[in-house]
N, C-alpha and C positions, 0 to 999 in steps of 0.2 A: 723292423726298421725299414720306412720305405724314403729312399729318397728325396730330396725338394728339387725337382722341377723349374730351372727356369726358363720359358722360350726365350728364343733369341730376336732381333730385329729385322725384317722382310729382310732378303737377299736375292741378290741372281749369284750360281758359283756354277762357273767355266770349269769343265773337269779337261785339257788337252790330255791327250791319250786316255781318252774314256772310256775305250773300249777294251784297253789295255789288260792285263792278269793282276796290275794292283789294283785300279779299278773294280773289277770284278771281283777282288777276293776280298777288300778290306772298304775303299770309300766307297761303293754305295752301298755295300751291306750296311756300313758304320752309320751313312745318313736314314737308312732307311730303321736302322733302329730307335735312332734321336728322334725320327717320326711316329715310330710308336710311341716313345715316351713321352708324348706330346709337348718335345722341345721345339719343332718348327712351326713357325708362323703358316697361315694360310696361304699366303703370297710370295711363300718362296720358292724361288723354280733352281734346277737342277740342269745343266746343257750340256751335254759329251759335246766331245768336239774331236776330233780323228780322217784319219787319212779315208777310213772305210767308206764306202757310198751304200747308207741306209738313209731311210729315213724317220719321222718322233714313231712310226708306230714298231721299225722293228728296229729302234733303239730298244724302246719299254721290254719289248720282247728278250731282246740277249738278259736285260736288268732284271726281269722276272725269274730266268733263269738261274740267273748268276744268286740272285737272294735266296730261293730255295735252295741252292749248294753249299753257301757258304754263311747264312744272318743265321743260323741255329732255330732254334724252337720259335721265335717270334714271326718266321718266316712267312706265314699263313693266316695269324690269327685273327680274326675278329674282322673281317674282310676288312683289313686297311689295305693290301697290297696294293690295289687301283689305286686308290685315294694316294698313295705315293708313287706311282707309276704317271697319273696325269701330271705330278710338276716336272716331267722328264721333259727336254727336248736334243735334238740332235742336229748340228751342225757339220758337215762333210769340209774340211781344212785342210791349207796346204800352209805346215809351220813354216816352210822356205820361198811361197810364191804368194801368189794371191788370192788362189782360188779360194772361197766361203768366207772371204773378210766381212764382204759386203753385209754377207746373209749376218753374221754374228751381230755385226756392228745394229744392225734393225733389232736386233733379239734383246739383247744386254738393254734392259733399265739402267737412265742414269740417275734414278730419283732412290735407289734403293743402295743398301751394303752391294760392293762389288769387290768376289774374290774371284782370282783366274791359281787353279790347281796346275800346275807343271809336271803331271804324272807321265813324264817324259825321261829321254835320255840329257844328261846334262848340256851335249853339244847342240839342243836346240833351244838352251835358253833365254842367250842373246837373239835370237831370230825372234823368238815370239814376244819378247820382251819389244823390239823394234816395231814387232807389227801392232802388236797393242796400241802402242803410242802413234805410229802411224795413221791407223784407223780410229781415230780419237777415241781411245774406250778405256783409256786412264784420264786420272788426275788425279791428286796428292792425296784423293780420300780410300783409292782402290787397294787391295791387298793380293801380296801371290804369295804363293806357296810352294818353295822347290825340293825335293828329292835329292839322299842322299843317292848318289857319291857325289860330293860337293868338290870335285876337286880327283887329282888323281895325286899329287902333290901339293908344295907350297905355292909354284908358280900357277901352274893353272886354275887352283882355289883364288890366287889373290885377281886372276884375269876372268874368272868367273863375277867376281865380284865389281869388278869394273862393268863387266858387260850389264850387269845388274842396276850399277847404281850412275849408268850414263842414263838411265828413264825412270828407278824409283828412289826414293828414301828410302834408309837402313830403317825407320820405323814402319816403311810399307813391305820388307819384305821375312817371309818366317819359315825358317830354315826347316824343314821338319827332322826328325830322330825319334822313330815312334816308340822307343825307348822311356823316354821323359813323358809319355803318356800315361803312362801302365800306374794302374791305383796308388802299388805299393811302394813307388819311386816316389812321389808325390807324398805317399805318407811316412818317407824317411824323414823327408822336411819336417811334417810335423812330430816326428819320434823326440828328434832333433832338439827343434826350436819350439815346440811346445811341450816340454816336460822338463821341468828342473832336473828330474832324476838323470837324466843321460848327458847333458849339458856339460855339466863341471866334469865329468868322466871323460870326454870324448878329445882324450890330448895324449902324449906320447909318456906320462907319468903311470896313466894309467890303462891305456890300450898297448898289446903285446906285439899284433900286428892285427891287417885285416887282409880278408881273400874275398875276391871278384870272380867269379865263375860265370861263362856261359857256355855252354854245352850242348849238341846238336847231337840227333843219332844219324842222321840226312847227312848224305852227299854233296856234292858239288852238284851232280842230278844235268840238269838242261840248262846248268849257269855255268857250264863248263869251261866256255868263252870268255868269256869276262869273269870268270873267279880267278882262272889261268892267269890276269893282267891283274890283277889286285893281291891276294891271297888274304890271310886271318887278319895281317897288319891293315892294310890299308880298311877291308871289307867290315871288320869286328873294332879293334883297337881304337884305332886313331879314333873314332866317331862313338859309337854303342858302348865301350869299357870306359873311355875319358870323359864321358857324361858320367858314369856311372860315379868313378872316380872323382871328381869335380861334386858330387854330390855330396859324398858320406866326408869330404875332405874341406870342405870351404868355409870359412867363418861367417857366423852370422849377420846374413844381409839386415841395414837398415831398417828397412821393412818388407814387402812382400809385394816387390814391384819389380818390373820384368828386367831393367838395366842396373835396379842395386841386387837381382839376384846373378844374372850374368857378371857382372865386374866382380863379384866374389868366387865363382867358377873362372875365370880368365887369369885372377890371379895365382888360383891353383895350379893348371896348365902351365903357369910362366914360373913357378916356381921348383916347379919337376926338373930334378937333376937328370945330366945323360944319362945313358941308360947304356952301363958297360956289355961287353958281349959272351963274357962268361955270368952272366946275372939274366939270360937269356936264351929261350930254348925251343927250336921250330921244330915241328914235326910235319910228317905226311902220310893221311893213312895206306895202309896196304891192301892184299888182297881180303875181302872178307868170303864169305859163302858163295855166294855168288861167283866168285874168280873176279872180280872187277874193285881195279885198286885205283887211287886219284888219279894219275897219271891214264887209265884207260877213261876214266871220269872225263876226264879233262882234253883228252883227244890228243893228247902233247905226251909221248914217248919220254922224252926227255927232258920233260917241266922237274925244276929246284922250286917250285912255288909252293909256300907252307897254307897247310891245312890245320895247323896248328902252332897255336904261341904260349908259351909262359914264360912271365918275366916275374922281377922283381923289383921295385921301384922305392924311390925316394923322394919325398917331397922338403924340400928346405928352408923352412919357416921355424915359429916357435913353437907353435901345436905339434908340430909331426916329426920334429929333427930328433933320428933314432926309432923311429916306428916304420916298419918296412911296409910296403903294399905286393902282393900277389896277386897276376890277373894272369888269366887262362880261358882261352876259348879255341873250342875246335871241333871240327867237322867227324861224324860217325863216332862218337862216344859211347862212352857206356849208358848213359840215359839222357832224356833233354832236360835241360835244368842252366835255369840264372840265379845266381844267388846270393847275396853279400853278407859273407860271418866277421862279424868284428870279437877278435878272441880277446879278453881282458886277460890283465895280468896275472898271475898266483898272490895272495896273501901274501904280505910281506913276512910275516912267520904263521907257522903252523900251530896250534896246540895241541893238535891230534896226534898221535902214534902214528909208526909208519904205513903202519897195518889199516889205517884210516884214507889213506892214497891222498894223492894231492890234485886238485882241481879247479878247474875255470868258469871262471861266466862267460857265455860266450852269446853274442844277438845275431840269430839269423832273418836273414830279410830275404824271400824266396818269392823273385817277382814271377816267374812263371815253371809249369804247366799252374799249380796251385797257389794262387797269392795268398801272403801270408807275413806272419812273424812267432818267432818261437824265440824265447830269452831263457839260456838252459843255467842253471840255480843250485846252489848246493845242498843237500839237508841229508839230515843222517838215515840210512836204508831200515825202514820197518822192524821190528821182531830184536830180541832175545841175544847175544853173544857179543855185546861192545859196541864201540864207535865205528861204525862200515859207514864211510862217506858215498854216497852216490847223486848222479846230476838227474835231473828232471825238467822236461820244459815246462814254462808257461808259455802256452800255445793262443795265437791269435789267425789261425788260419780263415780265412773270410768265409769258406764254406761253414764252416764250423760257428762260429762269431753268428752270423748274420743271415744262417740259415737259408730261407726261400729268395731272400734277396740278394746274394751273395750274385745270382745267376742276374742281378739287375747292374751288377757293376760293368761299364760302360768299356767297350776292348777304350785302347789307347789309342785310334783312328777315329774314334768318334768323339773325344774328349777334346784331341786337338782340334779337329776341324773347326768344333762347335770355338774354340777357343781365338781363331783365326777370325770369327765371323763376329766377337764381342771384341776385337783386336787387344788381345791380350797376347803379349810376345813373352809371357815369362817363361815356357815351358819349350820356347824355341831359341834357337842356336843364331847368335849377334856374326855378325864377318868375323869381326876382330877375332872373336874366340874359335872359328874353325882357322883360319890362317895361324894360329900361335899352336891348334895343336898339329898341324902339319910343319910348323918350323922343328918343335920336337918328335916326331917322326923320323921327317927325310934324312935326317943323318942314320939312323939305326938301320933304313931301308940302303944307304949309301953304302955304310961299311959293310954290311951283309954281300953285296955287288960285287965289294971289293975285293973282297975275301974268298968269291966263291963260295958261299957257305951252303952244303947241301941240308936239306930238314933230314929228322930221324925219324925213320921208320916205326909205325907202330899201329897193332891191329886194329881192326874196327870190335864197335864195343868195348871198348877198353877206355882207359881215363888218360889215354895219351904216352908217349914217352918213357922211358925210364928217365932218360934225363930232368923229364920235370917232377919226377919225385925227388931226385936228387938234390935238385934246386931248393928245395924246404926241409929235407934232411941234413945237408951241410950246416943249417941254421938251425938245427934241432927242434925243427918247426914240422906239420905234418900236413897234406890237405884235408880238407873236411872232404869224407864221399859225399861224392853225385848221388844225389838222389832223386826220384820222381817228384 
């Protein structure tokens, strides 16, 4: 199965902080594989833009680098790397003065798509935002792109957004979460709403609960700084879990257009009841092998900042009133793993003996290391001595499925961009919907403050907490293990 290729239309795309570690790990890897796939036009150019004083030839040069480290096997082949190296150029910028305005402003086509990438920190938004429009290189057809952390809270999200849309349209701007990239998110939608079979099931009659997992074996590492100021709520939760959630949870959109898919995630978000604080469990990991525990991670002696969250949650509608949600993520795990099990309920009666055990359907969607789905089914165990119930999956893991091409599915850096540049905003995050889930938030970050609440300690490589097993054993519910 080889995919269908569609290029895109010319562009010029402004990378600010081009020379940045996202930059270099994810967007132009990501473009330069969309170049191998022969998704971009001949005439489309590529412009770092950065404080650094290089110039286009050892820009190419860091980007040659950066692709053999991090674009995988396509790195080299077939002598394209020039061929995507020539639509490089490099502009030296001052996001807060005026230094390289001039020079940009000669460079940026205005006959062609114009996207300006924000691969920045969020307090230079509003600057570049002003200097764009300053140096005329907008108007209501251009497009940006900004980087999560949208926001540190409610307020400063909703002043973000102001800084934003005092120069563009909410249609001109797309929030990225590279999250909503990744194949298998995308293909929840169609699990979803393309297939009768899961449709009329996908309601609180018949679902038991569902669990949200994402899972990191990784430190805080050199984000010690700024993880210290955020922790799992702000940095994982609010953003990465409430996409995920708004996902597997929202009725089906109209049709498959960017604002009737958001306004049925927005209503999910506004529906989520508070979130009590025994229904709720942070942790922090400790020393592992090394001797080096968050807290020495972190540079802060005395950091109460969680490395880990489980909760449980409610959503207050008709679908879901009485189906609980559990989400968990957290730093130095037992494995790295994202994954969404929606457990169905038992047969309302049995006809088997007891000796036959009782069992569940249950659909795993495992967006990364391995994307995938497995729907695990009941049928009686092989052989000889009676009714032995046992579960087996049907496996749809994409390595497996789709063999040599499995290695052709697109990361979720290049799916969005490409998605940016046909302006398509359905797989990005509207204002309104980061502002409503930071109103549900800052309260749980409030009373945590207020309370003094310290996280529980718990080792690395491990699945977090004793408390958050407890959390789904009080409900006679269990996690699914982390798995690779």
């Amino acid at each position: 199965m080889v995919s269908r290729v569609i290029p895109v239309d010319p562009f010029d795309l402004v990378i600010f902080g081009g020379t940045g570690d996202l930059a270099r790990r994810k967007i132009l890897p990501g473009l330069f594989r969309r170049f191998c796939a022969g998704q971009m036009p001949d005439d489309a150019r590529i412009i770092g833009a950065a404080r650094s004083d290089m110039d286009d030839a050892g820009y190419r040069d860091m980007v040659r680098k950066a692709i053999v480290e991090f674009a995988g096997k396509l790195a080299c082949e077939d002598g394209t790397m020039n061929g995507f190296l020539d639509k490089l150029h490099y502009v030296p910028i001052d996001a807060r003065g005026e230094a390289g305005w001039a020079d940009l402003a000669k460079l940026v086509r205005g006959d062609v798509i114009r996207a300006y990438y924000f691969s920045v920190g969020p307090g230079l938004f509003g600057d570049l935002a002003e200097r764009l429009t300053k140096h005329g290189l907008t108007d209501d057809t251009v497009r940006i792109v900004v980087e999560k952390p949208f926001g540190r809270d409610l307020a400063s999200a909703k002043a973000l957004n102001r800084d934003l849309a005092a120069h563009f349209d909410e249609s001109q701007i797309y929030r990225i979460d590279h999250y909503l990239g990744k194949e298998t998110v995308q293909n929840l939608m169609a699990v979803r709403f393309g297939n009768m079979l899961f449709e009329p099931l996908w309601n609180s009659q018949y679902i038991d609960h569902i669990q949200i997992t994402v899972a990191e074996t990784v430190g805080v590492g050199g984000r010690g700084g700024y993880y210290d100021k955020s922790g799992a709520m702000r940095d994982m939760v609010q953003n990465h879990l409430m996409q995920l959630l708004c996902l597997i949870a929202m009725e089906p959109p109209s049709k498959f257009d960017p604002d009737a898919v958001r306004d049925e995630k927005l209503k999910v978000i506004r529906a989520l009841d508070p979130v009590d604080h025994h229904h709720i469990v942070r942790g922090q990991y400790g020393a592992g092998p090394d001797g080096a525990d968050y807290r020495t991670d972190a540079e802060n002696p005395r950091s109460f900042t969680e490395s880990f969250i489980a909760m449980r949650l409610h959503i207050s509608n008709w679908r879901w009133a009485g189906t609980p949600f559990y989400l968990r993520t957290g730093k130095r795990m037992k494995a790295r793993s994202s994954e969404i099990t929606v457990v169905f309920k038992d047969a309302p009666h049995s006809i088997f003996d007891a000796e036959a055990g009782r069992h569940r359907n249950m659909l795993s969607i495992q967006l990364q290391p391995n994307e995938g789905m497995t729907l695990d089914v009941t049928i009686k165990e092989p052989g000889p001595g009676g009714m032995r119930l046992v579960d087996v999956p049907l496996d749809m893991t994409f390595a497996d499925a789709l063999g040599p091409d499995a290695e052709e599915v697109p990361d979720a850096y290049e799916r969005l961009i490409m998605d940016v540049i046909r302006g398509n905003q359905t797989l990005f995050m509207r204002g309104d919907e980061v502002e409503a889930a930071w109103a549900w938030t800052d309260p749980v970050i409030a009373e945590w403050e207020a309370r003094n609440d310290v996280p529980k300690p718990y080792d690395p490589g491990s699945t977090g907490p004793d408390d958050a097993l407890m959390l789904m054993h009080r409900d006679g519910r269990r996690w699914r293990d982390i798995r690779t």
